[in-house]
Structure formats: C-alpha cells, structure tokens
C-alpha positions in Angstrom: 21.4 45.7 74.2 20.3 49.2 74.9 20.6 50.2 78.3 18.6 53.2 80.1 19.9 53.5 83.9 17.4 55.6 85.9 19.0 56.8 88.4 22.9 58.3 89.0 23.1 58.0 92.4 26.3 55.9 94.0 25.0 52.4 92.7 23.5 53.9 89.6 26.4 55.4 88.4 28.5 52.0 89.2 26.2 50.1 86.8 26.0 52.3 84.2 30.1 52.8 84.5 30.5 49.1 84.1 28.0 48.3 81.7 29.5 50.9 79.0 33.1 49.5 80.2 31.7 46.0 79.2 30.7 47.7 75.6 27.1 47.9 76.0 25.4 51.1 74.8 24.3 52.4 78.3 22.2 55.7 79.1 22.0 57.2 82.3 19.0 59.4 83.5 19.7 62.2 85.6 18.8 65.9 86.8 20.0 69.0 88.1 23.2 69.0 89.3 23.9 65.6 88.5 22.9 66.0 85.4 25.2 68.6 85.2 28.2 67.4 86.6 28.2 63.8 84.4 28.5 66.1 81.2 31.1 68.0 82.7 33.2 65.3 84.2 31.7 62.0 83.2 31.0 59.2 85.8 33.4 59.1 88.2 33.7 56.3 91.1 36.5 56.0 93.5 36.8 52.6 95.4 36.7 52.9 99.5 40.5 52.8 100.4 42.6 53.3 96.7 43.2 57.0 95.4 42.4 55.6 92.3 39.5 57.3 90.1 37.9 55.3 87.5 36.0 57.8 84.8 33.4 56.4 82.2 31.8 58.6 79.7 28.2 57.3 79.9 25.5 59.0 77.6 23.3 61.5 79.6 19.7 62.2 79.3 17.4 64.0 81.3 13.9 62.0 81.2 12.5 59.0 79.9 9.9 60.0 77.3 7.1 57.8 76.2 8.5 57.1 72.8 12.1 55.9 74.3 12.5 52.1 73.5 15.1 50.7 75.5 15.7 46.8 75.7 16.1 47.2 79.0 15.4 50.0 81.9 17.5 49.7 85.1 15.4 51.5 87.9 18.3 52.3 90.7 17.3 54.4 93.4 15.5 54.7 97.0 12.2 52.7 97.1 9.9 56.4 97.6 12.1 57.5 95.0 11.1 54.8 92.8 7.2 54.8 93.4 7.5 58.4 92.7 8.6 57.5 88.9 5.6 54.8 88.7 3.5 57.6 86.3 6.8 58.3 84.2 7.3 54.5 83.7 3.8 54.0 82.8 3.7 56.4 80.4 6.7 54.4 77.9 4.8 51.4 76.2 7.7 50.5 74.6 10.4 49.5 77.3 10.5 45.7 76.8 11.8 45.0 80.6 11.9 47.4 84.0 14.6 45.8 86.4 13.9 47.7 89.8 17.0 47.1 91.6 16.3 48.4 94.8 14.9 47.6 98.6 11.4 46.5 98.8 9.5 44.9 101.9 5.8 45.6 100.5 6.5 43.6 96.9 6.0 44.4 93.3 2.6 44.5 93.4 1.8 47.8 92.4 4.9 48.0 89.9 3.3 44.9 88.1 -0.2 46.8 87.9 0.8 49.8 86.6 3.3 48.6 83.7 2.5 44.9 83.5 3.2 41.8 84.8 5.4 40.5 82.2 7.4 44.0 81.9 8.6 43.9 86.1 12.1 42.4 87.1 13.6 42.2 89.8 16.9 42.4 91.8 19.0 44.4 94.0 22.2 46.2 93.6 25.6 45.9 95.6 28.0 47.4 97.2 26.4 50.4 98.4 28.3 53.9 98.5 27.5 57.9 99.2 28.4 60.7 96.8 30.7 63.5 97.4 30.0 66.4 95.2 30.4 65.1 91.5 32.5 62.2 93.0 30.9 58.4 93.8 32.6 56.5 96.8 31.8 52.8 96.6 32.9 49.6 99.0 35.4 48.2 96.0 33.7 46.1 93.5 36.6 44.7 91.6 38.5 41.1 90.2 39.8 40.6 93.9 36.1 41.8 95.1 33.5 40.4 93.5 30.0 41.0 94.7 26.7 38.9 94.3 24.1 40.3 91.9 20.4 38.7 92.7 17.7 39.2 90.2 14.4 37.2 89.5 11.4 36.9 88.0 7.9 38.2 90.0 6.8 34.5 90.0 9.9 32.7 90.6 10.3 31.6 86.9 13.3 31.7 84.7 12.7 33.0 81.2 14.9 33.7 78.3 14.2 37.1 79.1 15.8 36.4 82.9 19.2 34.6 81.1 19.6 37.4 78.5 19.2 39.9 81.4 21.2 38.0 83.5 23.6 37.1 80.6 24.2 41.3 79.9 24.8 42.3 84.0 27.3 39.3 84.2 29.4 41.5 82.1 29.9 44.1 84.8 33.2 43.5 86.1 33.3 42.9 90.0 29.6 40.8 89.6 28.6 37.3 89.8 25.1 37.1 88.8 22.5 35.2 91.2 19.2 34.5 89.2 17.0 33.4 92.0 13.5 31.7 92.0 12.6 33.8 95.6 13.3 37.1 94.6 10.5 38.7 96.4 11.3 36.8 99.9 14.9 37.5 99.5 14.5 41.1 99.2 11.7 41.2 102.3 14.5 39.5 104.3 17.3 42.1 103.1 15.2 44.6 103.9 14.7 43.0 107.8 18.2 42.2 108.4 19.1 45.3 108.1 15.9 47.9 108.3 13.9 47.3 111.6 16.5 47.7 114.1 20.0 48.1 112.9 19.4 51.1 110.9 17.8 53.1 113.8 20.4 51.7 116.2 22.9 53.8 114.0 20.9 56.7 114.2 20.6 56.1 118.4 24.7 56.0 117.4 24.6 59.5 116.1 25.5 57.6 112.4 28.9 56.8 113.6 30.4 53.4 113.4 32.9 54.1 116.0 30.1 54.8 118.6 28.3 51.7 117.4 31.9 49.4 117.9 31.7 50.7 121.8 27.8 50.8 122.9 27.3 47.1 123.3 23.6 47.8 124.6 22.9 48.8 120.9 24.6 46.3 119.4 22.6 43.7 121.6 19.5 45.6 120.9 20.4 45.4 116.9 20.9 41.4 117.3 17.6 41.1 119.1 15.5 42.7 117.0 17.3 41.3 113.8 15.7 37.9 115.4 12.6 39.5 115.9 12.0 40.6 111.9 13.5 36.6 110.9 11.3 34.9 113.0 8.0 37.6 112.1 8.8 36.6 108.7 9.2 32.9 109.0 7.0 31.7 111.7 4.0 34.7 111.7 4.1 35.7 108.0 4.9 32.1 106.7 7.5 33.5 104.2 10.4 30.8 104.1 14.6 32.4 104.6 16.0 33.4 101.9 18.5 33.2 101.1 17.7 29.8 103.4 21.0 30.3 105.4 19.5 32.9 107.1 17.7 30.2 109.2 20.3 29.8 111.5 20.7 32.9 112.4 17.9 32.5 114.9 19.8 29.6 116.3 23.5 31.5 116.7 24.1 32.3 120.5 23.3 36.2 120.9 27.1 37.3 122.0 28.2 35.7 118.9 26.2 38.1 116.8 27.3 40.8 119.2 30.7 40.6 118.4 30.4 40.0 114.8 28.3 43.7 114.9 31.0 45.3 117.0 34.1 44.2 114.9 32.8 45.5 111.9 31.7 48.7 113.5 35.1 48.7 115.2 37.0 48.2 111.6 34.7 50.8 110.2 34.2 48.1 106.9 31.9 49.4 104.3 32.0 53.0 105.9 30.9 54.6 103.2 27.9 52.4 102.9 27.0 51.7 106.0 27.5 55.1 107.3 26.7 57.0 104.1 23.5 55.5 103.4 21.6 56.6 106.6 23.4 59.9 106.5 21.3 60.7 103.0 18.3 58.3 103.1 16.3 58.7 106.3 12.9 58.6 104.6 13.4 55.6 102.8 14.8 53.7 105.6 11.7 54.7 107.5 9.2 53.6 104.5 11.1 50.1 104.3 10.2 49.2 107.9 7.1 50.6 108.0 6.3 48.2 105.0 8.1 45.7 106.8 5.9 46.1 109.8 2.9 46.2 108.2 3.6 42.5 107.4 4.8 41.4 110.7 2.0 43.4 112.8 -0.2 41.8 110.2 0.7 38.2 110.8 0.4 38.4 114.4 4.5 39.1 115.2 5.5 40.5 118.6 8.5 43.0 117.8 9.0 44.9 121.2 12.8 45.3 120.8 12.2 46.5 117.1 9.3 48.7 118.5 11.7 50.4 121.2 14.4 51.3 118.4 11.7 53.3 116.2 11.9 56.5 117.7 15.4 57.0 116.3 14.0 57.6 113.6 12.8 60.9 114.7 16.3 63.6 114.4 14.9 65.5 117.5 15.6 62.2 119.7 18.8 62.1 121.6 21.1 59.8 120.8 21.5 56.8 122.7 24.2 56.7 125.7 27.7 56.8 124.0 29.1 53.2 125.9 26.4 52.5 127.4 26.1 48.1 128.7 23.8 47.8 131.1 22.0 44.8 129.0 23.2 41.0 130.0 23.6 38.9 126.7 21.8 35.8 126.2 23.5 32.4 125.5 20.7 30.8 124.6 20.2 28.5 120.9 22.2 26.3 119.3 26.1 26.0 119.7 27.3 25.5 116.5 31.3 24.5 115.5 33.4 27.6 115.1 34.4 26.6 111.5 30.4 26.7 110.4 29.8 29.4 112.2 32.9 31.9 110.5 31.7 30.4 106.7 27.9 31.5 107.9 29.2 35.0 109.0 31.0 35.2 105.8 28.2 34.2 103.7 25.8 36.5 105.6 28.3 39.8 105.3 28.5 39.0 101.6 24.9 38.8 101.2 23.8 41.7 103.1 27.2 43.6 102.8 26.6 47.1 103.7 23.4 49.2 104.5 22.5 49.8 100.8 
C-alpha cells in the first residue's frame, strides 16, 4: 500500500517511522524546518525514559498535489490544523481513503462534504509526545508497551476498505488495532475526558505536573467537571459511552478519582504528553471544547465547574494557587470492589493515555 502521512509532528513521525519499518512504502508531508531537518537526519523518535534513538529514513515531500494517488492518506495533526488542509485535500480526486487521526468533538461532517462520504476514515492516534528541535519524544510504544489504535467507519460499518486499513496499521509495532462501530462517540468522549476541564486545570497549574500532584482543589475541580462533560454527553446530548466503560465513571466516589489524578501527576507518567501537548497546542485545545460545548450548551447541559476552569485558557490569567485545598471532596455514587475499580482505572489510562 502507498502511504502519504500528512503531518510530521510527534505522532506523525511515529506512524510513518513504523509503517516504513513494517515495509510499507510510506511518504511523509512536511515543511520548513521540518522538512528540512527529516532530509538531513531522517525520522528520529526517542522513547520517554531510554537513551535510545530509533532513526527511519521515510521519503519526504513537501505538498500533496492534485495528481498524487496514494492508497491511503494519514491526516495527523491538530484538529484547526487539519480544517486548514480541507481545500488541499479536496483538490486530490484520486486519494482512495483520508484517515484523519486526530481529536474531534464537532464530527466529520464537513470532512465528509468536502471530499466524500465514502473517502472519510476515522481514528485517533496514541501515545502522544512533544518535539525537541529535529528530535521526537514519545510515551514508549513498544513489544512490552503496546498501545490501542481505534479507527472506524463514519456510519459505524465495517468494510473491506476498514480490514485492509486496519490490516496495514496492525503492522506498526507497539499497536493493537481497535476497529470500532462508534468511532464518532468515542472520539466526542476522548475529547471530554480530557478537554473541558483537565486541560485548563494544567494551565491554572502553570503546565507543570508537579504543581498539579500537590493542588488537590484542581485536581477535584478536574474530576468534577470530567463528570460534568460524561453526563452532558449521555444524559443531555443522548450520545451513549464509549468506549461503554466510561459509564461508571459517573458512579466512582470523587476522592477515588482524586487520587488516581494526583498519582499520576505525582509520577509525572506520560510527561512528555501530558505536559508537552498543552505547552505547544493552546488553540486547538481551546477549539476542541468550544466544539464540545457547543453540544452540551446545545442539549441543555449545566457545566458550571467546566465553565469556571475556561478562563485558563487565557495566558494573561494567573495561575491557580500553588497547594491550594480549600474544596471538601464528595463521597457520593457507587462503592465499587477495589479489584473492579484498579482494572477500570487501568482500562481508562490506557484508553485516554496522555493529553494527545
């Protein structure tokens, strides 16, 4: 299969590295710099925590014309960076198949208009990572760490088109591909795990995880409002969990939540993602919960905790107390056995990982 990758950002340039290690004949589409630096030194990723360098000589081009024909197009980038492309995309009649792996609250809507219904796939990339000069640091995506790999169809069903494409990216190594009949929910419900209120929380942390880990008002604030966006979604907007485990997380006491959030800002796991990603993507993290909110404002939803956290968005507001606990937890839900509760947590941190 011909491969383009459009985009050679941190999760880009993983892709494309492990789809030309898997023997696939992979492009990757960049500019400037970038451009630049992968015919000068290749791809190279470096896992979080090894000194190890992997370095994959991946073809570079610097556009997608209208006459390429590529069996497949990998769109891998911010969501405003991807609308942006829309009228480059369009342009190509001859691109069999546009995966957009990427965050999207709003839906494919206006991909499917502009190049086709049957053209639009869709899925989402892991780990997550941040770039350092010519250098791509990634959460470590390997035999011992595998990571999930989602993609779907726009209406749920599964093609030939969806095995072959699935049948290619299970190549990667480090991937175990999900083919999923609610793509579209499951990437609304990424994007409000994560987008409404923990990503401004980190912000109101001065983007450090460290902070985070010791400011348990913020980390009570995050839970809240995480419950806020899950039950807008379900109960206003009428969009079933997915994946459906996420149910319970309405039901799981508040302090348990709590101190799941502060051990893993305490451990500093996924630093490079969770810290990396709002560091370098303010705007996009901004236009996923604006989209998100126009759903849940739309059905109805009361969001007060998610609507206090939006004005750290804004750089010229202070950050939020460093330590600060002035806000009693809540023990209210469902008690659930400890045993059901760590397998949950662990399918949940797999599943929404880092802040990618």
């Amino acid at each position: 299969m011909k491969i383009l990758v459009f985009g050679a950002g941190p999760l880009g340039s993983l892709m494309a590295a492990r789809l030309h290690e898997a023997g696939h004949k992979v492009s990757i589409l960049a500019r400037n710099q970038r451009l630049e630096d992968i015919k000068k030194h290749g791809i190279i990723i470096q896992e979080e925590g090894s000194d190890k360098k992997e370095i994959a000589r991946v073809t570079p081009v610097a556009a997608l014309s209208p006459e390429d024909n590529y069996d497949l197009v990998m769109i891998v980038m911010r969501k405003n960076q991807a609308d942006e492309i829309i009228p480059t995309l369009t342009r190509n009649k001859k691109v069999k198949t546009f995966l957009f792996m990427l965050n999207n609250a709003e839906g494919p809507e206006k991909w499917m208009e502009a190049l086709g219904r049957d053209r639009v796939l869709l899925g989402f990339p892991y780990p997550g990572g941040e770039r350092e000069k010519h250098i791509m640091r990634v959460a470590p995506v390997n035999e011992k760490k595998t990571w999930p790999l989602p993609i779907g169809e726009v209406d749920g069903k599964i093609r030939e088109r969806t095995r072959e494409v699935a049948s290619v990216l299970g190549t990667m190594r480090g991937y175990k591909v999900q083919v999923r009949k609610d793509m579209v929910a499951w990437l609304k419900y990424h994007v409000a795990l994560l987008m409404p209120s923990f990503a401004p929380a980190m912000y109101a942390a001065g983007i450090s995880m460290k902070r985070f880990s010791r400011t348990r008002d913020l980390q009570i604030l995050t839970v809240r409002g995480i419950k806020e966006a899950m039950r807008g979604l379900r109960k206003n907007a009428g969009i079933p969990p997915s994946p459906s485990v996420l149910r319970i997380l309405e039901f799981i006491p508040e302090p348990i939540l709590v101190k799941l959030i502060e051990i893993v800002m305490r451990k500093e796991l996924a630093k490079s993602s969770i810290e990396g990603h709002p560091r370098a993507a303010l705007e996009e993290l901004k236009v996923l919960t604006d989209e998100l909110m126009i759903i849940l404002k739309g059905a109805g939803a009361e969001t007060p905790i998610i609507d206090s956290l939006q004005k750290y968005y804004d750089p010229e507001t202070p950050p939020y107390p460093d330590g600060k606990s002035t806000l009693s937890m809540k023990w209210g839900g469902i008690l659930i056995p400890l045993g059901v509760i760590i397998a949950i947590i662990t399918g949940i941190s797999l599943w929404g990982g880092a802040l990618t």
